[in-house]
KOLVEX-9349 format. One record per residue (C-alpha): residue number from 1; residue in three letters; x, y, z. Coordinates in Angstrom, 2 decimals. Layout:
BEGIN
<NUM; 'Ala'; <X; Y; Z>> ...
***
This chain:
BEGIN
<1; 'Unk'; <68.20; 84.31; 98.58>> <2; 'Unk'; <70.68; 87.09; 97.99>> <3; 'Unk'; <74.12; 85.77; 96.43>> <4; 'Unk'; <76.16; 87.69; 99.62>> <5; 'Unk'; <80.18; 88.28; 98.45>> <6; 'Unk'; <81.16; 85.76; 101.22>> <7; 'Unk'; <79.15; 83.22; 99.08>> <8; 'Unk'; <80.37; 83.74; 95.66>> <9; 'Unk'; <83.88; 85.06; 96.86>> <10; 'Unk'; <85.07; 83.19; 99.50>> <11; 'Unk'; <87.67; 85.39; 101.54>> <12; 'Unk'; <90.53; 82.94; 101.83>> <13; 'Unk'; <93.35; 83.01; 100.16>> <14; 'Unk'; <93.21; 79.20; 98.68>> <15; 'Unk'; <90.00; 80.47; 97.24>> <16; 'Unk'; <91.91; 83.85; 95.67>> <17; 'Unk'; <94.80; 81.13; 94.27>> <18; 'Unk'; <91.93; 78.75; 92.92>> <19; 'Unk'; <90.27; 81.83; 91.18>> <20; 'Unk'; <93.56; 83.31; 89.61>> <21; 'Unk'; <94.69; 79.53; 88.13>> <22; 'Unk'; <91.28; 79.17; 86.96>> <23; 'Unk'; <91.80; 82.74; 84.87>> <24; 'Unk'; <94.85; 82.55; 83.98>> <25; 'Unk'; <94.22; 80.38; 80.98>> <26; 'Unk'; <91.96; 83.08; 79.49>> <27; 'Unk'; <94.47; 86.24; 80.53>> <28; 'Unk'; <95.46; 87.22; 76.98>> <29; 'Unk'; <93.28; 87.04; 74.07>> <30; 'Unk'; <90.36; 86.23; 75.73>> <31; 'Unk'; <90.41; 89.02; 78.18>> <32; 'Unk'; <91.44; 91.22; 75.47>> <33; 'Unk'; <87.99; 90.37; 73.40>> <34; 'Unk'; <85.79; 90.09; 76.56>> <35; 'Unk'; <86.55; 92.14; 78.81>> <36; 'Unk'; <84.75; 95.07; 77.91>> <37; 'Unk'; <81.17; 93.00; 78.15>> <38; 'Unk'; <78.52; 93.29; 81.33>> <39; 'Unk'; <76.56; 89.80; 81.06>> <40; 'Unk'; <75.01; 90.40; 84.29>> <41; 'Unk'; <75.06; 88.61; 87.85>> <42; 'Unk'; <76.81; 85.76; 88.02>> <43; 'Unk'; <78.48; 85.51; 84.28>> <44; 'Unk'; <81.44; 87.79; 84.92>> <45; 'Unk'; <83.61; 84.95; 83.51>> <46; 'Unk'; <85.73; 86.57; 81.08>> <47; 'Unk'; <87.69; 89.32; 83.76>> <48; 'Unk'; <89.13; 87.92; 86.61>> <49; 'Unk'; <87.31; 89.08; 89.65>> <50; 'Unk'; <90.43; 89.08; 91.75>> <51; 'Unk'; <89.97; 92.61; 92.74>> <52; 'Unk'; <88.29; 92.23; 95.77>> <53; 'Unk'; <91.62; 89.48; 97.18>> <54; 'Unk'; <93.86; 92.52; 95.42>> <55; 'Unk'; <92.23; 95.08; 97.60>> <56; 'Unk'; <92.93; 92.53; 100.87>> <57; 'Unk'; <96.19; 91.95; 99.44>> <58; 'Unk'; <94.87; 87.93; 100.19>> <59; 'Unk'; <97.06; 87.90; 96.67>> <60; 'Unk'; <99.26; 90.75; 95.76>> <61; 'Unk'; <99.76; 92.77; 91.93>> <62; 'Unk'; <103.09; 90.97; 92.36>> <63; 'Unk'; <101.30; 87.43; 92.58>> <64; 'Unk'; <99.20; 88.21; 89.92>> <65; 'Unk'; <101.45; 89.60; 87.35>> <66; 'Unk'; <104.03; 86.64; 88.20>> <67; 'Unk'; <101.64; 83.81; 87.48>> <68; 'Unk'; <100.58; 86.20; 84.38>> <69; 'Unk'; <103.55; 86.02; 82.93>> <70; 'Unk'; <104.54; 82.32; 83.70>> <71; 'Unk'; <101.39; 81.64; 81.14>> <72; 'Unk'; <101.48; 84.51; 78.70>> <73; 'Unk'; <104.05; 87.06; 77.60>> <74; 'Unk'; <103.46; 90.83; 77.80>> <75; 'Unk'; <102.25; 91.30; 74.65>> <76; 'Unk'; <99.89; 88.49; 74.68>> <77; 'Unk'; <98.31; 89.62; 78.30>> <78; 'Unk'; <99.34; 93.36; 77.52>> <79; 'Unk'; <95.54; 94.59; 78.21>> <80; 'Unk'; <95.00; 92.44; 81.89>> <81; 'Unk'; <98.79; 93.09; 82.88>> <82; 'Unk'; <97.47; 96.90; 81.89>> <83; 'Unk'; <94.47; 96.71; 84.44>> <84; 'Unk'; <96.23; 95.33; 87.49>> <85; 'Unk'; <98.62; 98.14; 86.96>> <86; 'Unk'; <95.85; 100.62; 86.55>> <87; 'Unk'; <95.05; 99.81; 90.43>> <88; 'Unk'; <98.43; 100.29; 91.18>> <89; 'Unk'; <98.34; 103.70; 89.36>> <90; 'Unk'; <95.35; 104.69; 91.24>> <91; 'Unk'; <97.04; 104.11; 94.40>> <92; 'Unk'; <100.06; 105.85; 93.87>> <93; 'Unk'; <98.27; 109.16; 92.19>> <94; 'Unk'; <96.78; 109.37; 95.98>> <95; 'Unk'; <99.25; 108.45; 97.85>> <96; 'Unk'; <101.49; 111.82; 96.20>> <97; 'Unk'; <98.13; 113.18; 96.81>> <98; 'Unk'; <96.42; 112.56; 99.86>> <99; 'Unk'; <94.52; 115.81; 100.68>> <100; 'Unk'; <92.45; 114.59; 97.44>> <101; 'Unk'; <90.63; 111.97; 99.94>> <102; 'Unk'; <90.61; 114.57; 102.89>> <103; 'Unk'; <88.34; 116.85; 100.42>> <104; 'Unk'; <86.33; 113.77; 99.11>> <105; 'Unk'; <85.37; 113.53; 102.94>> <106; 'Unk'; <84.96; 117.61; 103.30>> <107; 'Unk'; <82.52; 117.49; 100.86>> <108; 'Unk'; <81.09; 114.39; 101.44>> <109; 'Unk'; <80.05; 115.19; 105.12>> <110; 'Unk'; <78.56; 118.75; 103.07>> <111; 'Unk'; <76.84; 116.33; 100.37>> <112; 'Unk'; <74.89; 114.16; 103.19>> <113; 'Unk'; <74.25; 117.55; 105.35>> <114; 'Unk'; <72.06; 118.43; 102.61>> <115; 'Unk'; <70.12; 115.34; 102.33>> <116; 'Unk'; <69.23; 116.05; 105.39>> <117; 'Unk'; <67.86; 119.28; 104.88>> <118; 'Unk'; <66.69; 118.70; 101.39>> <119; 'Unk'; <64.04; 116.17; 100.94>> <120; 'Unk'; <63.59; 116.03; 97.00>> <121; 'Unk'; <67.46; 115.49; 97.33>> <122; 'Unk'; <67.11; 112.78; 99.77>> <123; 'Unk'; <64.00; 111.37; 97.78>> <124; 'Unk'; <66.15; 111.01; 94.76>> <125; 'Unk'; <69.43; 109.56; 96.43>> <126; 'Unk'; <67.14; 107.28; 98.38>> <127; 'Unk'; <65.93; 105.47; 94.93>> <128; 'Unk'; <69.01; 105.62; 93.56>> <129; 'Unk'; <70.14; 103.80; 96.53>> <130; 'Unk'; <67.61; 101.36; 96.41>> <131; 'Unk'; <67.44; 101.13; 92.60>> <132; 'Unk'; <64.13; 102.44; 92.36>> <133; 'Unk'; <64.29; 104.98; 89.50>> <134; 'Unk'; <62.67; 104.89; 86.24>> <135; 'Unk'; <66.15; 103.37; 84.65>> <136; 'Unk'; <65.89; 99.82; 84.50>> <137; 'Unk'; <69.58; 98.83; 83.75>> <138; 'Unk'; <70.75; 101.70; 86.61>> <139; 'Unk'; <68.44; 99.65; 89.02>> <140; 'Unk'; <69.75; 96.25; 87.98>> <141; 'Unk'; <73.20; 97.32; 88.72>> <142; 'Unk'; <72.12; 99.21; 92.37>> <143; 'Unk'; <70.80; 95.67; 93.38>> <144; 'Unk'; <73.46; 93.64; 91.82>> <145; 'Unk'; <76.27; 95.65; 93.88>> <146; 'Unk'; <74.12; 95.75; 97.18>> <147; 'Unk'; <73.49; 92.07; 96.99>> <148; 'Unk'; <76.82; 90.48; 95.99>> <149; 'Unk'; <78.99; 93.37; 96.90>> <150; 'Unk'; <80.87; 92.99; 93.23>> <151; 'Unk'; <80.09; 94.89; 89.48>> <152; 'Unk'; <81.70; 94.39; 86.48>> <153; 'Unk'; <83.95; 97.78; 85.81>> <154; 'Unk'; <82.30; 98.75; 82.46>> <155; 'Unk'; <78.99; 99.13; 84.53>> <156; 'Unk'; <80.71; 101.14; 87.38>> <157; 'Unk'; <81.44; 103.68; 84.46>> <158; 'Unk'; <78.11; 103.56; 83.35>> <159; 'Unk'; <76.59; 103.49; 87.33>> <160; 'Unk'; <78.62; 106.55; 87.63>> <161; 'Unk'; <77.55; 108.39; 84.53>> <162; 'Unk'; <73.96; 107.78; 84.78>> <163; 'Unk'; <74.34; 108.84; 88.62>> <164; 'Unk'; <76.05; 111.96; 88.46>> <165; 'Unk'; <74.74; 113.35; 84.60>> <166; 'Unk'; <71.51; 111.45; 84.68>> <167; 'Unk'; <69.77; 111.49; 87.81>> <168; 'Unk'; <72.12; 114.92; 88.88>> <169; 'Unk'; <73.16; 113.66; 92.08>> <170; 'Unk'; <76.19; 114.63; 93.71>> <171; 'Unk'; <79.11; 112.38; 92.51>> <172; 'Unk'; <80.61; 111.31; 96.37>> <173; 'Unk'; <77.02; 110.52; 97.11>> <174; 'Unk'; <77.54; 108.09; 94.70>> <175; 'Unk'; <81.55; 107.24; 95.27>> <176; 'Unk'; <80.36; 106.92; 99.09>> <177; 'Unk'; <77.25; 104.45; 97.86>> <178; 'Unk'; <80.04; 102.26; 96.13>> <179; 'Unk'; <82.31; 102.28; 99.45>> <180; 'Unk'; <79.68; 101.27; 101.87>> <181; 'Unk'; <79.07; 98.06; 99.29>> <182; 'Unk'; <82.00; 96.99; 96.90>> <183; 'Unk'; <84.19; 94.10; 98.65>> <184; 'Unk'; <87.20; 95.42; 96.64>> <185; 'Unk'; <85.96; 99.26; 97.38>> <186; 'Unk'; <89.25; 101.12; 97.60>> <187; 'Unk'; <89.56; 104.91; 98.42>> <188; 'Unk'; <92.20; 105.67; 95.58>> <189; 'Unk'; <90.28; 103.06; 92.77>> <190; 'Unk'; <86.89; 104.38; 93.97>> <191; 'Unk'; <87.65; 107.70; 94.60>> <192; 'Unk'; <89.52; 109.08; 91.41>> <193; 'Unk'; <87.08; 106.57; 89.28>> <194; 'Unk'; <84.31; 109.02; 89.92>> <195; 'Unk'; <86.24; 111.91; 89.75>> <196; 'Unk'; <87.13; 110.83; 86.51>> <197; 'Unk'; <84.02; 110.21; 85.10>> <198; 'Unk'; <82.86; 113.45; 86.45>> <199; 'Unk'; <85.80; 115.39; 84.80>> <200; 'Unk'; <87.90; 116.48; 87.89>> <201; 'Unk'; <90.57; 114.51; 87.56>> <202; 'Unk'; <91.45; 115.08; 83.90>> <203; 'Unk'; <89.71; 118.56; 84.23>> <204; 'Unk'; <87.24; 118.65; 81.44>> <205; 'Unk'; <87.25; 115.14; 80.20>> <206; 'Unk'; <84.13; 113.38; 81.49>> <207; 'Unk'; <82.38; 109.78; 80.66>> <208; 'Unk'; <79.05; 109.84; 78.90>> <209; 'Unk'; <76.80; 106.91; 79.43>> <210; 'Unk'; <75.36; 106.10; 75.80>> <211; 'Unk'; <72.35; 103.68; 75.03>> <212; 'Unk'; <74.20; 102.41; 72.29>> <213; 'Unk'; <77.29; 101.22; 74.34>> <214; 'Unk'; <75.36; 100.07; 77.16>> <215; 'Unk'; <72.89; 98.12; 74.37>> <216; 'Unk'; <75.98; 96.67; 72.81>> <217; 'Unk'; <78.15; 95.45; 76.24>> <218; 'Unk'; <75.13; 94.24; 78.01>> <219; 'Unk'; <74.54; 92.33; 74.70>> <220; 'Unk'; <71.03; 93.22; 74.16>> <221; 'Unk'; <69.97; 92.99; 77.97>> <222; 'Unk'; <69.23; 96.39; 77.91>> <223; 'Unk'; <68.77; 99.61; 76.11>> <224; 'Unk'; <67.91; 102.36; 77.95>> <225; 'Unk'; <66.68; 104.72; 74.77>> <226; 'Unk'; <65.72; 108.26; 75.29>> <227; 'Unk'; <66.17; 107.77; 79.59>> <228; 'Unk'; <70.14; 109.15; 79.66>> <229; 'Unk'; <71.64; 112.35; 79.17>> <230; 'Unk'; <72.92; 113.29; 76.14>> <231; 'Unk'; <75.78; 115.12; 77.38>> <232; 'Unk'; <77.84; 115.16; 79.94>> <233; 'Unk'; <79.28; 118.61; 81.25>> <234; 'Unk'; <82.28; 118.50; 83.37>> <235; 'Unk'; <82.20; 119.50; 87.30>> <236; 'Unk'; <84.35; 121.61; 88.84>> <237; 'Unk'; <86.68; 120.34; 91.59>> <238; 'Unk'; <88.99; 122.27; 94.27>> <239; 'Unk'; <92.51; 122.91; 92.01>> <240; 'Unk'; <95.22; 119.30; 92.46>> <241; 'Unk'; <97.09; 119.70; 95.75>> <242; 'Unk'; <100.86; 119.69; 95.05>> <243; 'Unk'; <102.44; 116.02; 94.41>> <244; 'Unk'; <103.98; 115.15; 97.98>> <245; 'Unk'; <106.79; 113.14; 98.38>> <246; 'Unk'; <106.58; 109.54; 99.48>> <247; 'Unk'; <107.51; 108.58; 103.10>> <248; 'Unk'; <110.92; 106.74; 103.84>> <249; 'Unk'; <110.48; 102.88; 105.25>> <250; 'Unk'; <110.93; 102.99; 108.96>> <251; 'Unk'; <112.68; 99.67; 108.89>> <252; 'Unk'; <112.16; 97.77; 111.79>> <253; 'Unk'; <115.47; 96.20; 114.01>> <254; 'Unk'; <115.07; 92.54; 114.58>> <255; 'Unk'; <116.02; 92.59; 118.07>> <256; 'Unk'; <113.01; 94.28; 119.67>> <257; 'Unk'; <110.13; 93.31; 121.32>> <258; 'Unk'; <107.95; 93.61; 118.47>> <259; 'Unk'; <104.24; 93.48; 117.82>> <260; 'Unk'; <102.82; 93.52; 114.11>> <261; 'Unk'; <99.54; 95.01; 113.29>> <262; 'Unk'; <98.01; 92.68; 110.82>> <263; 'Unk'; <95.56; 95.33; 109.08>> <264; 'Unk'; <92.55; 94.54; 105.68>> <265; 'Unk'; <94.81; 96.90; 103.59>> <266; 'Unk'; <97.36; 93.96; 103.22>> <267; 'Unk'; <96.78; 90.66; 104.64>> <268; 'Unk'; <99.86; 89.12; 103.42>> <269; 'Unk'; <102.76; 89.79; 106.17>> <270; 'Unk'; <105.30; 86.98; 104.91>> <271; 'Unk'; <107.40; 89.85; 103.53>> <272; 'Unk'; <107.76; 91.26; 106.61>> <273; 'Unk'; <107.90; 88.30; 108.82>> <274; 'Unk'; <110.73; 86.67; 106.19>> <275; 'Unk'; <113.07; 89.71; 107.06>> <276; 'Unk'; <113.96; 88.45; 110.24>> <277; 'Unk'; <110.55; 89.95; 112.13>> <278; 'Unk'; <109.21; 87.55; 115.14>> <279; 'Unk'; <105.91; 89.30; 116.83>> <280; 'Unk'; <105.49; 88.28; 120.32>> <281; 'Unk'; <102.12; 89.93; 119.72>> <282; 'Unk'; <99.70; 90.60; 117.24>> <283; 'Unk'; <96.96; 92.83; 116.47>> <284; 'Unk'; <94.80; 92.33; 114.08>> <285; 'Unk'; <91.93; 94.96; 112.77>> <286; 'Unk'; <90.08; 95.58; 110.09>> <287; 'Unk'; <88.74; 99.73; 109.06>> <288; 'Unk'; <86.42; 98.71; 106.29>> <289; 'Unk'; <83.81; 100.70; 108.59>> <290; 'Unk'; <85.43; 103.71; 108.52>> <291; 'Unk'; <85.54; 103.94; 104.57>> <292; 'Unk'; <81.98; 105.78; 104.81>> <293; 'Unk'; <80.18; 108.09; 107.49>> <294; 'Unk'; <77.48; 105.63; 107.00>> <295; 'Unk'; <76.93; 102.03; 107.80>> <296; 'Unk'; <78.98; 99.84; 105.32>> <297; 'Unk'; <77.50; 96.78; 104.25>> <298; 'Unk'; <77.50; 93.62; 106.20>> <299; 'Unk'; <78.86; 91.89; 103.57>> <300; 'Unk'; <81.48; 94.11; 103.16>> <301; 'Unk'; <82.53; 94.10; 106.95>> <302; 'Unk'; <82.46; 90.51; 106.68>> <303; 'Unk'; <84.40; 89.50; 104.24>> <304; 'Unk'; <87.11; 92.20; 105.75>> <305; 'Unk'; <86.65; 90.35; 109.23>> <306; 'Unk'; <86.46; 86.40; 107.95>> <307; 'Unk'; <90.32; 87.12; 105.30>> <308; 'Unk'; <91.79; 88.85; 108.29>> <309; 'Unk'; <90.77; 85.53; 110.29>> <310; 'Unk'; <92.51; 83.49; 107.44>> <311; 'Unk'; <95.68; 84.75; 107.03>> <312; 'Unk'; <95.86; 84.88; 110.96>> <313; 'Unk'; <95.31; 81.10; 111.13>> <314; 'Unk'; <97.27; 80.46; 108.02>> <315; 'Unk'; <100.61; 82.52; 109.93>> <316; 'Unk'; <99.41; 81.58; 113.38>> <317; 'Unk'; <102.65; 79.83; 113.93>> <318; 'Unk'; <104.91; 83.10; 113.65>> <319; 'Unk'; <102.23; 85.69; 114.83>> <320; 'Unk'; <102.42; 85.13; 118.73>> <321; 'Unk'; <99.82; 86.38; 120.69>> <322; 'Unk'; <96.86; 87.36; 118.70>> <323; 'Unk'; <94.45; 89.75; 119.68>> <324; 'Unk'; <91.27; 92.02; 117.97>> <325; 'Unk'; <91.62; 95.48; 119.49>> <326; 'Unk'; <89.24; 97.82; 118.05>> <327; 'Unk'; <90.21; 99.63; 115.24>> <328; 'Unk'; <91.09; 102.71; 116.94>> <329; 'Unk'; <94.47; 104.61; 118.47>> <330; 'Unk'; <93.55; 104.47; 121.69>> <331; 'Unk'; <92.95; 100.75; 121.68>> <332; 'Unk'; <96.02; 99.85; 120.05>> <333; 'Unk'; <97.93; 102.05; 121.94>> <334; 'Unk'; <96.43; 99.61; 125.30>> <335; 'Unk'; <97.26; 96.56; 123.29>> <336; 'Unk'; <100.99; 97.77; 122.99>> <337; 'Unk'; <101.06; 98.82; 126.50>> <338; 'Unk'; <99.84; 95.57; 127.64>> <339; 'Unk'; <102.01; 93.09; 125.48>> <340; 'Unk'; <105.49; 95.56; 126.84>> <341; 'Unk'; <106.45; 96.65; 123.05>> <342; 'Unk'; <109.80; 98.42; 122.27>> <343; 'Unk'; <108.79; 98.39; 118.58>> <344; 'Unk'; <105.30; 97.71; 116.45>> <345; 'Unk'; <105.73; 97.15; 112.73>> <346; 'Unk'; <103.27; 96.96; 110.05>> <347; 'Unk'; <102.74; 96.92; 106.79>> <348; 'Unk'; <102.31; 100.18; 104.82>> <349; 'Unk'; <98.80; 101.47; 104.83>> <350; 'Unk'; <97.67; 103.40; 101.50>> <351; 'Unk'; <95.70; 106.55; 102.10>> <352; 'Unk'; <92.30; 105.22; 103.93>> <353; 'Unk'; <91.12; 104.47; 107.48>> <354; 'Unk'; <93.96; 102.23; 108.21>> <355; 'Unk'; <96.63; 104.77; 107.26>> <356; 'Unk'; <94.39; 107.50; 109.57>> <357; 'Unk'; <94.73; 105.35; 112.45>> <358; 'Unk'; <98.27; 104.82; 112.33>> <359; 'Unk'; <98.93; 108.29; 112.09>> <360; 'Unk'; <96.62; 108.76; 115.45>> <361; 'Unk'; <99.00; 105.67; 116.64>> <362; 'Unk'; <101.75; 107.73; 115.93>> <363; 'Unk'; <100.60; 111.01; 117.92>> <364; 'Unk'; <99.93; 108.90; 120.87>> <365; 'Unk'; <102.28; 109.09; 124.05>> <366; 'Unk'; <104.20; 106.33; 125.72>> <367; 'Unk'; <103.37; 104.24; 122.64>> <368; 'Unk'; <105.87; 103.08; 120.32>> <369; 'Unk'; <105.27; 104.72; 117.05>> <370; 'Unk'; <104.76; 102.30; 113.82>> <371; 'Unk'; <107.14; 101.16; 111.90>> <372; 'Unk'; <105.74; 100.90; 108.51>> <373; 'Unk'; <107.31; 98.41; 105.62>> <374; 'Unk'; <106.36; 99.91; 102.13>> <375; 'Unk'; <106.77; 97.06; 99.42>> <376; 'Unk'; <109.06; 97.04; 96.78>> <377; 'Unk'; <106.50; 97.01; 94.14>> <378; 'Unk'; <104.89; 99.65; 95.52>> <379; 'Unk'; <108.03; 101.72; 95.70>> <380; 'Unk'; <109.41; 100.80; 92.92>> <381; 'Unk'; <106.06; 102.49; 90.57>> <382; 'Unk'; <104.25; 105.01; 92.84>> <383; 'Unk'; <106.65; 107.50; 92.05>> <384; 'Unk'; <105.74; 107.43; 88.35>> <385; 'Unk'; <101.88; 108.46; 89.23>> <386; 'Unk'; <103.12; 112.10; 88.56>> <387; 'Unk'; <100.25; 112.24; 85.40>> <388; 'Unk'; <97.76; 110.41; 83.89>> <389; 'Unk'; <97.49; 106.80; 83.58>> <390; 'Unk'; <98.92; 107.12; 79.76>> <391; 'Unk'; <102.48; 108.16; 80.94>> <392; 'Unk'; <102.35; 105.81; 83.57>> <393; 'Unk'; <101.55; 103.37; 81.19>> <394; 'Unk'; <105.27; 103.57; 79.13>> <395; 'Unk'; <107.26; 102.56; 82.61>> <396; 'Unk'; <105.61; 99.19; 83.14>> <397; 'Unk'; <108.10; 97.49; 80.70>> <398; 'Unk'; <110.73; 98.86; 83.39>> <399; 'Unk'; <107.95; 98.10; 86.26>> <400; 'Unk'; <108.11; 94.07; 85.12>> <401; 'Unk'; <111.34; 94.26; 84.90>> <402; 'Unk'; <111.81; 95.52; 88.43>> <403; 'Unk'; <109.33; 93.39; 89.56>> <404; 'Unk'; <111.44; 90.24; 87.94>> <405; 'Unk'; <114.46; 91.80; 89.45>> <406; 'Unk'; <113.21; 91.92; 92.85>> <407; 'Unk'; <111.73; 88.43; 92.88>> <408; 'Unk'; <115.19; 87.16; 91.96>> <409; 'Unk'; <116.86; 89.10; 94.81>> <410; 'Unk'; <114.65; 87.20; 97.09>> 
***
């Protein structure tokens, strides 16, 4: 029987808390020595696995670096408190950039138009797919991440490697394969990840699986000699869009009729309902489907669906009515109609499906426009995304601190 993510991550938010206290103990040193090592299905013990309740927001960054640093100081955790901010990073590189995912798409759409029309292309995606090429490890990891919806990162570098320099497959054939399977499969994580190790986003730096690494991380499991490339040239990309500012909160009034659209890009609304925010109505949705062209996995949809469900029941109290519109403008747009909204509020959407939708919201007459609440933490390092992850890396001494500051304030 497959190990399906609903099985081995439970999408509640209990389950998230019991996983992070059951890390936590192992955040510094531990993670620091381990973390680099693959041990295969089922033995990812030594990194957290939080990323796909991050990605849900079931937890925040916020709640993980807090309960971090209540165990460990930032020295001692340095290289964990380094990879939750990594995601952060990710996110905020997009969102100054967001024609980068409208030309992932572009060229997706162009990548599966010629699978269509090219059948030793399709042959070779199609085994890839399925993990049925002549690369044992490669086909490990294809079934592990179709199965259980979860791989370790160090074999998502390798995946990617093998995929694009290997097997010479177009790399958002393989950042789409990832979407449509990965419970924590994020547009900005996924998306610059494989530009990355493709060498479009630091133009000319690419990542080079080697049987050596793989040999020594896997610990033996597997050594894929004389099957990989031995280099790894870099691809060529359409030139980085200009940075674009960042939005201004729309900050909701607390005297309105309001409706809240509870959406899988952040299923924690306390920080919106604690600033004085009572719903009559909400809508909840969930746009995992419209990460890929393709059908996403079942797993995937499901695990979207079932933590939307939980933090629904676990606010049901303050939420009034709750409905499931489809995920789409027009049906929102009947749900506001029908509930007699002055205002709908909703917590910011990163660049993605969600964020699409709104913006269709928005464009929509007669309908109240959202309102969208950005969080602090969020605001407070996004801006810094202006380079790579390096320079980034220098403000998260002032990031903590802001994050400690901000805490206190509330």
């Amino acid at each position: 029987m497959h190990d399906r993510g609903s099985d081995t991550i439970p999408p509640t938010r209990t389950a998230a808390l019991e996983r992070l206290n059951r890390f936590l103990p192992h955040a510094g040193r531990d993670y620091a020595a381990r973390r680099n090592y693959d041990p295969g299905r089922n033995g990812h013990d030594a990194v957290s696995t939080l990323s796909p309740y991050i990605r849900a927001r079931l937890v925040t960054e916020a709640d993980v670096l807090e309960a971090t640093l209540a165990r460990h100081s930032a020295k001692s955790a340095e290289k964990f408190i380094q990879e939750v901010y990594w995601r952060t990073y990710w996110k905020g590189w997009l969102e100054l950039r967001p024609a980068v995912w409208t030309q992932y798409k572009t060229a997706l759409k162009g990548a599966f138009n010629n699978v269509q029309t090219q059948a030793g292309l399709r042959d070779r995606w199609e085994a890839a797919c399925k993990g049925e090429t002549d690369i044992d490890c490669f086909n490990t990891w294809a079934q592990e991440l179709a199965e259980t919806g979860y791989l370790h990162n160090h074999a998502r570098m390798w995946f990617a490697s093998i995929w694009i320099f290997t097997l010479r497959l177009p790399w958002e054939l393989g950042a789409d394969f990832f979407l449509r399977h990965l419970l924590d499969g994020d547009p900005a994580s996924n998306t610059l990840s494989w530009r990355w190790v493709a060498g479009i986003q630091t133009p000319g730096k690419t990542y080079l699986a080697r049987t050596s690494n793989i040999s020594k991380y896997t610990e033996g499991r597997f050594a894929p000699k004389w099957q990989l490339a031995g280099e790894a040239p870099a691809l060529s990309g359409p030139p980085k869009p200009d940075i674009m500012p960042l939005s201004d909160d729309d900050l909701p009034t607390s005297t309105a009729r309001t409706g809240l659209i509870l959406h899988d890009d952040d299923l924690s609304p306390g920080f919106i309902l604690d600033a004085g925010i009572a719903p009559v109505a909400t809508a909840v949705i969930s746009t995992r489907s419209g990460l890929s062209p393709l059908s996403v996995a079942d797993h995937v949809t499901a695990f979207a669906h079932s933590a939307a469900q939980d933090t629904a029941n676990r606010f049901d109290a303050r939420l009034g009515a709750v409905s499931h519109p489809a995920p789409t403008a027009v049906a929102l747009a009947s749900w506001a109609k029908d509930a007699g909204l002055d205002q709908i509020v909703t917590a910011y959407a990163p660049v993605g499906p969600t964020a699409d939708i709104l913006s269709r919201l928005t464009a929509t007459e007669d309908t109240p426009p959202p309102r969208t609440v950005r969080r602090a933490y969020d605001s407070s390092a996004w801006p810094h995304a202006t380079h790579g992850f390096f320079r980034f890396k220098d403000k998260i001494p002032q990031l903590l601190g802001d994050l400690r500051g901000v805490r206190a304030a509330e």
